[in-house]
C-alpha positions as a Markdown table, in Angstrom:
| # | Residue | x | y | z |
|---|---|---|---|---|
| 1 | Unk | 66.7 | -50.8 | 66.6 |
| 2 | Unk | 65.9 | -54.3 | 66.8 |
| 3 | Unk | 67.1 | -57.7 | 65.5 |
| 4 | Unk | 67.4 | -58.7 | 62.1 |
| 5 | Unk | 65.1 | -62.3 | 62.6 |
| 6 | Unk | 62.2 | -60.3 | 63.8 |
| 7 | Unk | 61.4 | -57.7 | 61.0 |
| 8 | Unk | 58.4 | -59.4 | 59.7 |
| 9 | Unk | 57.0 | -60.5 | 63.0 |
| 10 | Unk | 57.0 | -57.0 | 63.6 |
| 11 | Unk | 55.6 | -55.6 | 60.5 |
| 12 | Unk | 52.6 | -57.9 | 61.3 |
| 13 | Unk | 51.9 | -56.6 | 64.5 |
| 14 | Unk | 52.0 | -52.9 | 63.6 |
| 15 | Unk | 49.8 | -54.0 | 61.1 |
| 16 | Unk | 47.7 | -55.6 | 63.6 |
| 17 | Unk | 47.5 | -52.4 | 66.2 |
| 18 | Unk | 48.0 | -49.2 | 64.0 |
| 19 | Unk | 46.1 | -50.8 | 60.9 |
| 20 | Unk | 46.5 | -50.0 | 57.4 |
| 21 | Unk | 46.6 | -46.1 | 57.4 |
| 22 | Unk | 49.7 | -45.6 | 59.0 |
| 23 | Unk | 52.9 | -44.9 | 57.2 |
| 24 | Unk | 56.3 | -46.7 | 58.3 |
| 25 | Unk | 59.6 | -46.5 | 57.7 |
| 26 | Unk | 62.1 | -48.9 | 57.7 |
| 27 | Unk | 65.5 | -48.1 | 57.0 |
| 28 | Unk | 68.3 | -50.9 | 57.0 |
| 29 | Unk | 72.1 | -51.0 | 57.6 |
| 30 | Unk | 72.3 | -47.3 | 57.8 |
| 31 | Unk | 76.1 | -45.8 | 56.9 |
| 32 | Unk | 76.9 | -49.1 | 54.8 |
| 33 | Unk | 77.0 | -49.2 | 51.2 |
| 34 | Unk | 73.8 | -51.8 | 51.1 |
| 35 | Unk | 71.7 | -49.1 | 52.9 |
| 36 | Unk | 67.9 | -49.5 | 52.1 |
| 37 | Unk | 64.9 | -47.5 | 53.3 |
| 38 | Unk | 61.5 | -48.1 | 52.8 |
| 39 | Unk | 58.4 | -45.8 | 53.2 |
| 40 | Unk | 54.9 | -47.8 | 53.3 |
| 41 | Unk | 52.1 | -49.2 | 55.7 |
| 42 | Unk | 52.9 | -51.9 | 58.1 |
| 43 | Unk | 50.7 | -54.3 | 55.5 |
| 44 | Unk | 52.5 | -53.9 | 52.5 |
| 45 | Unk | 56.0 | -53.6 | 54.1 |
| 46 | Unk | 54.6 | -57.0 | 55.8 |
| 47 | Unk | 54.3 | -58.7 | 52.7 |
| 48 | Unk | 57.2 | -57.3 | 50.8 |
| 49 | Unk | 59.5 | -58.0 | 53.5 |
| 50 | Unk | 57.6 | -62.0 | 53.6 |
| 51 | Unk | 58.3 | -62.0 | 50.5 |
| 52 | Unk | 62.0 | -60.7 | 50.4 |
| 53 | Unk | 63.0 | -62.7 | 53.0 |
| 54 | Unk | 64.9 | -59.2 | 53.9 |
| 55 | Unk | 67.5 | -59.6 | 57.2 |
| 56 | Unk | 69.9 | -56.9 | 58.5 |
| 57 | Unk | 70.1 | -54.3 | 61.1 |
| 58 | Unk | 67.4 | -52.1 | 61.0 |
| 59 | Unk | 65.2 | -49.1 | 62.6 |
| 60 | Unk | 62.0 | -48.5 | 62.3 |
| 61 | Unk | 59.9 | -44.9 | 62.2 |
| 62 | Unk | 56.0 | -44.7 | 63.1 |
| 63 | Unk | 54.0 | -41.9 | 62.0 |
| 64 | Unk | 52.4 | -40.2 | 64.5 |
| 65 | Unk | 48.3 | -39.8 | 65.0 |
């Protein structure tokens, strides 16, 4: 888990070291009604999230190689 102000920073990083291939998934306030999850690269969840301005609690799962 890891804090709600740092979502995009981190989407651009994973972009940046496990490039565009890779799938992600970011699931948000798990076990609350707004629950969200997300399945994508670390690029386009990058921009979406930019774009969204999303916040919340949040994990994040890395496909492996």
């Amino acid at each position: 888990m890891d804090t709600p102000y740092r979502l995009v920073q981190l989407m651009r990083d994973m972009a940046d070291v496990f490039g565009e291939t890779r799938s992600v998934c970011v699931a948000f306030d798990l076990t609350l009604p707004s629950e969200a999850i997300y399945h994508s690269t670390a690029p386009k969840l990058y921009q979406q999230f930019l774009k969204e301005g999303k916040k919340g609690e949040f994990v994040v799962v890395l496909e492996g190689k």
